[in-house]
PLY file of the C-alpha trace (Angstrom):
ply
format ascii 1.0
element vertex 453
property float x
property float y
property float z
element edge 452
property int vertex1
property int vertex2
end_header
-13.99 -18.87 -31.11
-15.40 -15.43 -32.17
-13.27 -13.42 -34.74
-11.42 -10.08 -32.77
-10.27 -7.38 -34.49
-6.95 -6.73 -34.31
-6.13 -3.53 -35.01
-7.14 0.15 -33.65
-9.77 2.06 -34.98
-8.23 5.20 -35.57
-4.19 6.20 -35.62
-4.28 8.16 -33.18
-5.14 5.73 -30.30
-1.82 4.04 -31.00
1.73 5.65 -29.96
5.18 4.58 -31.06
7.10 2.22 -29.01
8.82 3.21 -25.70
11.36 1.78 -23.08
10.91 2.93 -19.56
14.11 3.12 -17.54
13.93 0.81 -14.42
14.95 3.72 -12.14
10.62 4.43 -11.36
10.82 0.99 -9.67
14.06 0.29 -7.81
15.94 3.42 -7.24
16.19 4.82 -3.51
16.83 8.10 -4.55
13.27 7.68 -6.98
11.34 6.63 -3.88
12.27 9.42 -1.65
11.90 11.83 -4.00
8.24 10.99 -4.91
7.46 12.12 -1.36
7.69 15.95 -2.68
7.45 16.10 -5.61
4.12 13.86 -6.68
2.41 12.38 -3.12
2.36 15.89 -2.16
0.86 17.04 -5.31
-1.84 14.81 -6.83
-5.23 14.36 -5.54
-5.48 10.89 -3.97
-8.70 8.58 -3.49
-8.79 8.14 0.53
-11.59 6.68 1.34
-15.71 6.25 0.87
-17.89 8.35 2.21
-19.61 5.65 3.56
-16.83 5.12 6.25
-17.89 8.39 7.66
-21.63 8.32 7.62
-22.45 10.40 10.97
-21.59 13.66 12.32
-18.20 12.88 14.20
-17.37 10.02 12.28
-13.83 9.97 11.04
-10.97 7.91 9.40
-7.36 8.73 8.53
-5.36 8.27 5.52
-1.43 8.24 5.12
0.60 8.02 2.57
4.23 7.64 4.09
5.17 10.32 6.58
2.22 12.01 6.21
-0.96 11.29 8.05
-4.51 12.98 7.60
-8.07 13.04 9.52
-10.55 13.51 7.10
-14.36 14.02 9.61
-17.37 14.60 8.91
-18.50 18.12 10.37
-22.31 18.22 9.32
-24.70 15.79 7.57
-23.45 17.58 4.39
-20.09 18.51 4.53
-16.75 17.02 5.09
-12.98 18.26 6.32
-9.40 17.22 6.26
-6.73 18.23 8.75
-2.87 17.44 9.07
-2.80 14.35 11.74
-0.63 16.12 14.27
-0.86 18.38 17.20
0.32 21.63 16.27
1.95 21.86 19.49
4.68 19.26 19.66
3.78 17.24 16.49
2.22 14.12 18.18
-0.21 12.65 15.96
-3.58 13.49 17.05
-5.05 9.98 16.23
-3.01 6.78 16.29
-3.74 3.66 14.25
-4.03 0.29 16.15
-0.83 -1.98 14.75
-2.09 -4.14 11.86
-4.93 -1.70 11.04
-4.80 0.17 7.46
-6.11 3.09 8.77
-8.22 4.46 12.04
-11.81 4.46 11.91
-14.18 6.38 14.83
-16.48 8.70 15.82
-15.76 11.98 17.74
-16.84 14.94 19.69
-13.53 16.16 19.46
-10.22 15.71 19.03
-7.52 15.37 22.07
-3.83 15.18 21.72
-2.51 12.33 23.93
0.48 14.28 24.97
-0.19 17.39 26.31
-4.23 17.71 26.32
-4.50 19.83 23.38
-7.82 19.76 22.23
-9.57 20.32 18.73
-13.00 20.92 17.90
-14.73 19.32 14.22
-13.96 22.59 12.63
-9.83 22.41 13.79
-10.00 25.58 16.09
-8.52 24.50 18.96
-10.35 24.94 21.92
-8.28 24.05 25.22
-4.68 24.77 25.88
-3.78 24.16 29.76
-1.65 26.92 31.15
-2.49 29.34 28.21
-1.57 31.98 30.13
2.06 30.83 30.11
2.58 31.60 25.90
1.72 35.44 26.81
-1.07 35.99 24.17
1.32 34.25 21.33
-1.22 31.38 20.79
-3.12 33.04 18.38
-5.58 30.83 16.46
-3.95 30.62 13.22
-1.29 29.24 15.13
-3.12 27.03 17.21
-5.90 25.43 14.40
-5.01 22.08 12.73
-3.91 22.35 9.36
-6.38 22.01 6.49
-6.03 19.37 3.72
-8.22 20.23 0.57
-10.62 17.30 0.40
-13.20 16.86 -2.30
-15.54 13.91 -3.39
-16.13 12.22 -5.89
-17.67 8.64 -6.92
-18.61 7.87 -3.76
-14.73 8.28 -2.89
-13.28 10.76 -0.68
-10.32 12.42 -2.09
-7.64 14.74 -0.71
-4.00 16.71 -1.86
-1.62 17.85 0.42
-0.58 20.83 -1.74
-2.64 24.05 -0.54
-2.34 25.49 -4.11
-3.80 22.93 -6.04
-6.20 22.57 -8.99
-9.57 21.31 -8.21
-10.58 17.57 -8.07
-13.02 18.65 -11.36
-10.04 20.05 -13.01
-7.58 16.79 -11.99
-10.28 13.96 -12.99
-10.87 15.62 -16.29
-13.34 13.51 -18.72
-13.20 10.87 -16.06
-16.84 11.86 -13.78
-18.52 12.05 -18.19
-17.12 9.00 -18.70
-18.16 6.93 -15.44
-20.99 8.82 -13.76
-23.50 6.87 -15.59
-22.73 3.74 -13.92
-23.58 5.29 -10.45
-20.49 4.26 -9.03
-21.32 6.55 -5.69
-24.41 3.79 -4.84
-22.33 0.75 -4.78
-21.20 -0.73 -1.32
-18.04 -2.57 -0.43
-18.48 -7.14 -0.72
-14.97 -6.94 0.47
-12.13 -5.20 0.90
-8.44 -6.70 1.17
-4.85 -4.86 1.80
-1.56 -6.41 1.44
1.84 -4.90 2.27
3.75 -6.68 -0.93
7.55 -7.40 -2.32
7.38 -4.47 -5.32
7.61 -0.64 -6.15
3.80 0.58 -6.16
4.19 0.74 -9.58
4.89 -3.03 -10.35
1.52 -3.60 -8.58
-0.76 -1.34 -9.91
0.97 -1.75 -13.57
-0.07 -5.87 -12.98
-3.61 -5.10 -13.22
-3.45 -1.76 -15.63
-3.30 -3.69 -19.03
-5.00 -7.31 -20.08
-1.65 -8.63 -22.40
-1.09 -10.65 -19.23
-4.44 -12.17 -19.64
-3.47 -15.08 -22.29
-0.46 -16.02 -20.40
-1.04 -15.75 -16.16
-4.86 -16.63 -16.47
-4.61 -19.30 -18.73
-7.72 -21.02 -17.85
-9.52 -17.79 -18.98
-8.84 -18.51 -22.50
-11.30 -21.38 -22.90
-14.09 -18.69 -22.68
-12.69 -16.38 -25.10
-9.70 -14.21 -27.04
-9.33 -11.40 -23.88
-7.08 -8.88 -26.62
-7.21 -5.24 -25.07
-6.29 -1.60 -25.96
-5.34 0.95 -23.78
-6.24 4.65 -24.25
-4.85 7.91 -23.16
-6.76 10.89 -21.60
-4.27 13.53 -20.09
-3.28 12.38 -16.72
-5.61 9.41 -16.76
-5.98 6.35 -19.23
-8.67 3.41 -19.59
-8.14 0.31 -21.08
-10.92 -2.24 -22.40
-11.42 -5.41 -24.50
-11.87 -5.44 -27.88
-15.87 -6.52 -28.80
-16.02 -9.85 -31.11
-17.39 -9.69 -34.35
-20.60 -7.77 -35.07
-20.87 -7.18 -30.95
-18.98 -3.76 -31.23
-21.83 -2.14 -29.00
-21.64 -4.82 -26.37
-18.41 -4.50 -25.72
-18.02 -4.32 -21.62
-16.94 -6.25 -18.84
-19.84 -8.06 -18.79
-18.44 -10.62 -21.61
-20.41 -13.54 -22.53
-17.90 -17.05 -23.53
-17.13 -17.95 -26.68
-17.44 -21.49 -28.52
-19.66 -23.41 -30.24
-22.25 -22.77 -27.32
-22.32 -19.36 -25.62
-25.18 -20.49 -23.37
-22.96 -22.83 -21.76
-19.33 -20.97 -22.12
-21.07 -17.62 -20.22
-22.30 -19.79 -17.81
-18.96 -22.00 -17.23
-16.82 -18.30 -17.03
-19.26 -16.94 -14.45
-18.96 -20.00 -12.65
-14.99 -19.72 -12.88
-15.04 -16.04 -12.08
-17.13 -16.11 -9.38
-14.94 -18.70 -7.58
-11.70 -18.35 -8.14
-11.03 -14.51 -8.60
-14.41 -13.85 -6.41
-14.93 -10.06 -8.78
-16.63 -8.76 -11.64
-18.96 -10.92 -11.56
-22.02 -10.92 -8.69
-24.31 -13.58 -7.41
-27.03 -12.71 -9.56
-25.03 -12.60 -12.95
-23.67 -16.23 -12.03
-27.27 -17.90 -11.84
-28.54 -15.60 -14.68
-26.04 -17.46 -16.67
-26.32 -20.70 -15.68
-30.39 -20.42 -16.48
-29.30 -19.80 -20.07
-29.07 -23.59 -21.14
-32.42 -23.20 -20.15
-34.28 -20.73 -21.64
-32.38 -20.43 -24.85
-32.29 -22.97 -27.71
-29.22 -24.03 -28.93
-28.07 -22.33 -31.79
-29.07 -18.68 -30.20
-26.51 -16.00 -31.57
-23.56 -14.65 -29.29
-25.49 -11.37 -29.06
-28.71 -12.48 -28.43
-27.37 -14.22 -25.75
-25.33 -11.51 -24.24
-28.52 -9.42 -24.32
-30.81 -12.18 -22.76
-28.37 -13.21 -20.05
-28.04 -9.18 -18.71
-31.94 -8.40 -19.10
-32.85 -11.36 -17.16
-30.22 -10.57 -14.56
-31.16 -6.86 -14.29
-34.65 -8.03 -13.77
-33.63 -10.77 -10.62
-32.08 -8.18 -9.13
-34.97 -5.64 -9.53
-37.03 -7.78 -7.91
-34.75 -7.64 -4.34
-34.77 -4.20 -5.03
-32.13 -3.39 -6.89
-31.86 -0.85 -9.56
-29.39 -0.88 -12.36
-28.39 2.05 -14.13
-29.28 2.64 -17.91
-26.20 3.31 -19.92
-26.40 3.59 -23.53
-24.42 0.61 -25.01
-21.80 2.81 -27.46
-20.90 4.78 -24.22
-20.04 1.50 -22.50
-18.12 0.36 -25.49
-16.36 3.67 -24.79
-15.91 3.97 -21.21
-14.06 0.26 -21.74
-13.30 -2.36 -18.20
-11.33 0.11 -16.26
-9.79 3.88 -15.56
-6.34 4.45 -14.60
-6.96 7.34 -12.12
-3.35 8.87 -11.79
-1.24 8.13 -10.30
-1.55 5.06 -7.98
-5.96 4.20 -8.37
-7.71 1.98 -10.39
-11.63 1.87 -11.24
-13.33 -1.70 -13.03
-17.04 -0.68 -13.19
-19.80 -2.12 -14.30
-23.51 -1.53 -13.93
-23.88 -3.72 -11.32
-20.65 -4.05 -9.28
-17.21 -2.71 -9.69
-13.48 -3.82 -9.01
-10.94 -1.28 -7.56
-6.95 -1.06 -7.30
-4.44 1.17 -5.52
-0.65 1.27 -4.66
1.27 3.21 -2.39
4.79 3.27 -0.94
5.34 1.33 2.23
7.95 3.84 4.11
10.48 4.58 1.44
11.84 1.13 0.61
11.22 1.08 -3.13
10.77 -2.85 -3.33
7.67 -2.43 -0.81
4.27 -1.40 -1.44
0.61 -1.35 0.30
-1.93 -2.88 -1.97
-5.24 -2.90 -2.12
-8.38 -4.51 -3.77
-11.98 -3.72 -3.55
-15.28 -5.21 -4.69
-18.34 -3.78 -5.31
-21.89 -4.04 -5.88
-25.01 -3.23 -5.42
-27.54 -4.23 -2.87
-31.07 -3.65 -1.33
-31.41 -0.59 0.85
-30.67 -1.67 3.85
-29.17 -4.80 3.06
-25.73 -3.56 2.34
-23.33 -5.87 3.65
-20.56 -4.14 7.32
-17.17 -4.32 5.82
-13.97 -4.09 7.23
-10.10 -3.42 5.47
-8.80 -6.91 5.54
-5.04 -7.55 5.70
-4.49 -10.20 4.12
-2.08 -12.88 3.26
-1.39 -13.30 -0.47
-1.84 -16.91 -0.04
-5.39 -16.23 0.80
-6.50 -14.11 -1.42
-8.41 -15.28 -4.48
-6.58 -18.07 -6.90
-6.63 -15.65 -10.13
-5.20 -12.91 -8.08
-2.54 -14.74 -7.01
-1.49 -15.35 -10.14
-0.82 -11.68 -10.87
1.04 -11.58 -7.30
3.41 -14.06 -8.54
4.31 -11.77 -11.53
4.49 -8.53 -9.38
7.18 -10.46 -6.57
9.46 -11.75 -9.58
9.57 -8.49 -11.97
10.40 -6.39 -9.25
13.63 -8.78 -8.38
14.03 -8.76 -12.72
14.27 -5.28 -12.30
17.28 -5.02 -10.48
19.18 -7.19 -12.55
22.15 -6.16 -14.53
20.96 -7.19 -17.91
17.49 -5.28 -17.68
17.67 -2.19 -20.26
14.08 -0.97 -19.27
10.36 -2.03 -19.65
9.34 -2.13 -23.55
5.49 -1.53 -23.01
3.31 -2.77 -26.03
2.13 0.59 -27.48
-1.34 -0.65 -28.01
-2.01 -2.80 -24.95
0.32 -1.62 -22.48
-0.38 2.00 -23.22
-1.12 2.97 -19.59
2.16 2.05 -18.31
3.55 4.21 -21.27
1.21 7.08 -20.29
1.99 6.27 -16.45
5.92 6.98 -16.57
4.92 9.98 -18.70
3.29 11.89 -16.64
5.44 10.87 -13.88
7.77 12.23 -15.70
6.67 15.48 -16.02
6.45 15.56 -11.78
9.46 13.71 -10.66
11.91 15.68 -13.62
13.11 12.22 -14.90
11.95 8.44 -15.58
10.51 9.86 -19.10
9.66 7.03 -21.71
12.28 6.74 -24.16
11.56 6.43 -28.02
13.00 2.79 -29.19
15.02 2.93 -32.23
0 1
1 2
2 3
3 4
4 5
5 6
6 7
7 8
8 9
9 10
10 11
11 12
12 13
13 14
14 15
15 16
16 17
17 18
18 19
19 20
20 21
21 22
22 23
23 24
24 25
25 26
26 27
27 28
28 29
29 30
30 31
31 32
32 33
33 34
34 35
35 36
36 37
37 38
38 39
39 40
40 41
41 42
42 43
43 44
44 45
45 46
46 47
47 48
48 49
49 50
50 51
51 52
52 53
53 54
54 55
55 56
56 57
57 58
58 59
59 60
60 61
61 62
62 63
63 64
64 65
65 66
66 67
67 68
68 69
69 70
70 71
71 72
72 73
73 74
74 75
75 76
76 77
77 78
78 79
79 80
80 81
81 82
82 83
83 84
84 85
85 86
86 87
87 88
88 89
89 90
90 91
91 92
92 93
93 94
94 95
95 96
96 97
97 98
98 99
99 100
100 101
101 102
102 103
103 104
104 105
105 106
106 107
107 108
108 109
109 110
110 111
111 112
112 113
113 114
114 115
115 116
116 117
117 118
118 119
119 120
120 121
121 122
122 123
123 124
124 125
125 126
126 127
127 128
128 129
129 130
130 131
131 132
132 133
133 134
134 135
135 136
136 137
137 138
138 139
139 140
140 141
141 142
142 143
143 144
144 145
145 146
146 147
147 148
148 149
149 150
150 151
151 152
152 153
153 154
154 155
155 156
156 157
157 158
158 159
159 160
160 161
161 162
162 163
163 164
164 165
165 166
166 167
167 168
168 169
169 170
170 171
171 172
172 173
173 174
174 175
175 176
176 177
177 178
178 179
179 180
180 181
181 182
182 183
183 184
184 185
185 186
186 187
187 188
188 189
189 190
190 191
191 192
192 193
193 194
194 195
195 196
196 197
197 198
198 199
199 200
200 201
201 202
202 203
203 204
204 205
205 206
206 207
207 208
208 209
209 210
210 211
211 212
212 213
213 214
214 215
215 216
216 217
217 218
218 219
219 220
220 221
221 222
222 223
223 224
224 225
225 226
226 227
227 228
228 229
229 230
230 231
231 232
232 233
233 234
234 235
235 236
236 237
237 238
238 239
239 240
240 241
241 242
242 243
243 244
244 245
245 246
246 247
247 248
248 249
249 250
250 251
251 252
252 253
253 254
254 255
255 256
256 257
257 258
258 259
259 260
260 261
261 262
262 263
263 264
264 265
265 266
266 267
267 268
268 269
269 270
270 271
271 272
272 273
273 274
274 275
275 276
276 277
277 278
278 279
279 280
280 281
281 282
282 283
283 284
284 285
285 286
286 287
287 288
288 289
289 290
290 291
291 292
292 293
293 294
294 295
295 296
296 297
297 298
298 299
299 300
300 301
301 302
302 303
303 304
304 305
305 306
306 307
307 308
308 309
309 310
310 311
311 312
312 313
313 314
314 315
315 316
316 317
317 318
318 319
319 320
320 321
321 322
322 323
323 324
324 325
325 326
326 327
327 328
328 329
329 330
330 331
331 332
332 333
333 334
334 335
335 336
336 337
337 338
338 339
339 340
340 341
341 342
342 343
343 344
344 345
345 346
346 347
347 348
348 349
349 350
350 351
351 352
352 353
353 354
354 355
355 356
356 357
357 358
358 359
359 360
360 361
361 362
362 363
363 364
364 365
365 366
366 367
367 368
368 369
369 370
370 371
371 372
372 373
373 374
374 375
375 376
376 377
377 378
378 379
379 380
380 381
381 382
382 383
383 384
384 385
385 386
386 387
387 388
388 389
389 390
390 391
391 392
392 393
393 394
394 395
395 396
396 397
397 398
398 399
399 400
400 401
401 402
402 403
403 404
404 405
405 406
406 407
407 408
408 409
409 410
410 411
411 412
412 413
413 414
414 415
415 416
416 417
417 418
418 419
419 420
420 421
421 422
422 423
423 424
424 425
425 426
426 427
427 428
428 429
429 430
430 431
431 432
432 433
433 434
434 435
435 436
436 437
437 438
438 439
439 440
440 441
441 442
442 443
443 444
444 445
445 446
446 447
447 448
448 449
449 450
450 451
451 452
């Protein structure tokens, strides 16, 4: 097994220990609360822009009461409107039951109750009986109601407060830190949605820290130690796996195995990825690695490995057209696995294919929560595969995931119990669930991390 460090590389990427009160994750009064005072002030990743690639084309996002159409008005430009007629508050687009979200194309937009109808820009442009409001309908009081929208990534992003900072301003270091990896030219593999037994917080926290590594994915740890840190950046963290031994600038996701062999360990943990979690991984990395037995000698060094297996992937995939990005190996050892975009999104990139979380309240039943998963990649222009949001049953998603659903079920029942005094984060590991509840914190006015003594 390769030697890990085991310690941080500078003080200040550690904090002191904390206990975060359960309240975040179980209290009614929390998950009403949230509605005002954070949903309706954070910028939140709604959707690609891919889902809206015409003039006309639209989708909707909501995040509990509130609903938003987010269109596309010209080839180059985007807008966001409050999902309801301003006339008697009937939503102007309905999503089918079971759906995530609605998806379309439109001329215009025509309230199903009264006839009310909308152009791309929000004026409205037909009232029947007009007349009858004697010249009160002016069209500031007629016009949908504009959500700031803003884009990012590849992501479409909007905030329901009118007075908020820009996206730039809210994502901080975040676009320096993960522009590189051209995250805006990957396409959706698949795309699944769940509506699961836990706070939003319990699910997005599952998959915001690798200490759970050793102990839910078990089988992972015949290909290697998988010992993490966690960093803080304002609102947002990252977190990442420590590199072996004298690999420190080849530390990424893309991991080789460990052992006596690395030829064969890369190639038996791409194998294992690939079908049984079905992410981080793509088709082309798999058979890469399981090539290496073949054009390596035994013996070959971890690194040389790591660095054979990747340049003979990048150049399969160049040859089907596909074009990785070039990023400089100590800012990859930098940007770590994944960001923790708060407060409820999650990015794994890669320079090939990417893995992405997100949480939000089901209704305002705090032991309820939509969930999400996507998967990334990319693929020949032209070749990029129709996807579709997925609900789907957590007994069919992928085997490693639902090992982290069995966690998220059972800690959100632990919660509630009598003899739970609070999460105790590990400050090193676990430092984005820390830096979560912080900044929470600071919005909801309580659920602050306490110091442990």
């Amino acid at each position: 097994m390769n030697e890990m460090t085991n310690v941080a590389s500078r003080a200040d990427e550690l904090i002191e220990p904390v206990s975060v009160p359960a309240e975040a994750y179980i209290s009614a009064d929390y998950a009403r609360a949230e509605r005002d005072r954070l949903w309706r002030k954070v910028w939140l990743q709604a959707g690609r822009l891919e889902d809206i690639p015409e003039v006309g084309n639209f989708i909707t996002y909501d995040i509990l009461g509130d609903s938003v159409v987010i269109v596309r008005t010209t080839p180059d430009q985007i807008k966001a409107y409050h999902n309801v007629c301003p006339h008697r508050g009937r939503r102007l687009v309905d999503t089918s039951p079971g759906a995530r979200n609605a998806r379309g194309s439109r001329s215009n937009f025509i309230c199903g109750f009264h006839g009310w109808t909308f152009d791309r820009e929000g004026a409205c442009t037909f009232v029947n009986h007009k007349d009858d409001w004697q010249g009160a309908l002016t069209p500031e009081r007629t016009s949908l109601g504009k959500v700031s929208v803003d884009t990012w990534g590849g992501w479409i992003w909007i905030n329901l407060d009118p007075d908020c900072d820009s996206l730039s301003d809210y994502l901080g270091t975040v676009p320096e830190m993960l522009d590189p990896f051209g995250l805006q030219n990957m396409r959706n593999r698949w795309r699944k949605w769940i509506i699961f037994d836990c706070n939003w917080k319990v699910a997005l926290e599952a998959f915001s820290e690798t200490y759970h590594v050793q102990t839910t994915h078990p089988e992972f740890n015949a290909f290697g130690e998988f010992r993490g840190w966690a960093r803080k950046h304002g609102l947002h963290t990252n977190i990442g796996y420590e590199a072996p031994k004298n690999m420190e600038e080849n530390q990424a996701k893309l991991r080789i195995g460990s052992g006596e062999d690395p030829r064969l360990s890369t190639a038996e943990m791409q194998v294992y990825t690939w079908e049984n979690a079905n992410t981080n991984t793509t088709m082309t990395l798999v058979n890469a690695a399981k090539r290496l037995k073949d054009e390596l000698p035994e013996g070959t060094p971890a690194v040389e490995v790591l660095q054979h297996w990747l340049k003979t992937a990048r150049a399969d995939d160049e040859k089907r057209g596909v074009i990785w990005p070039v990023v400089d190996p100590a800012h990859t050892a930098k940007s770590g696995t994944a960001w923790q975009i708060f407060p409820n999104f999650q990015i794994g990139h890669a320079v090939n294919n990417m893995l992405c979380y997100s949480a939000r309240p089901y209704g305002d039943d705090p032991d309820k929560c939509i969930f999400e998963a996507a998967v990334y990649e990319l693929f020949p222009k032209g070749d990029e595969p129709e996807t579709e949001w997925e609900y789907t049953k957590a007994e069919d998603w992928p085997g490693v995931l639902q090992q982290d659903f069995a966690n998220m079920a059972a800690v959100q029942q632990g919660m509630k119990n009598v003899g739970f005094r609070g999460t105790q984060p590990n400050p090193y590991m676990e430092r984005a669930i820390a830096s979560l509840h912080h900044n929470l914190a600071a919005y909801m006015g309580t659920g602050d991390p306490l110091p442990m003594e």
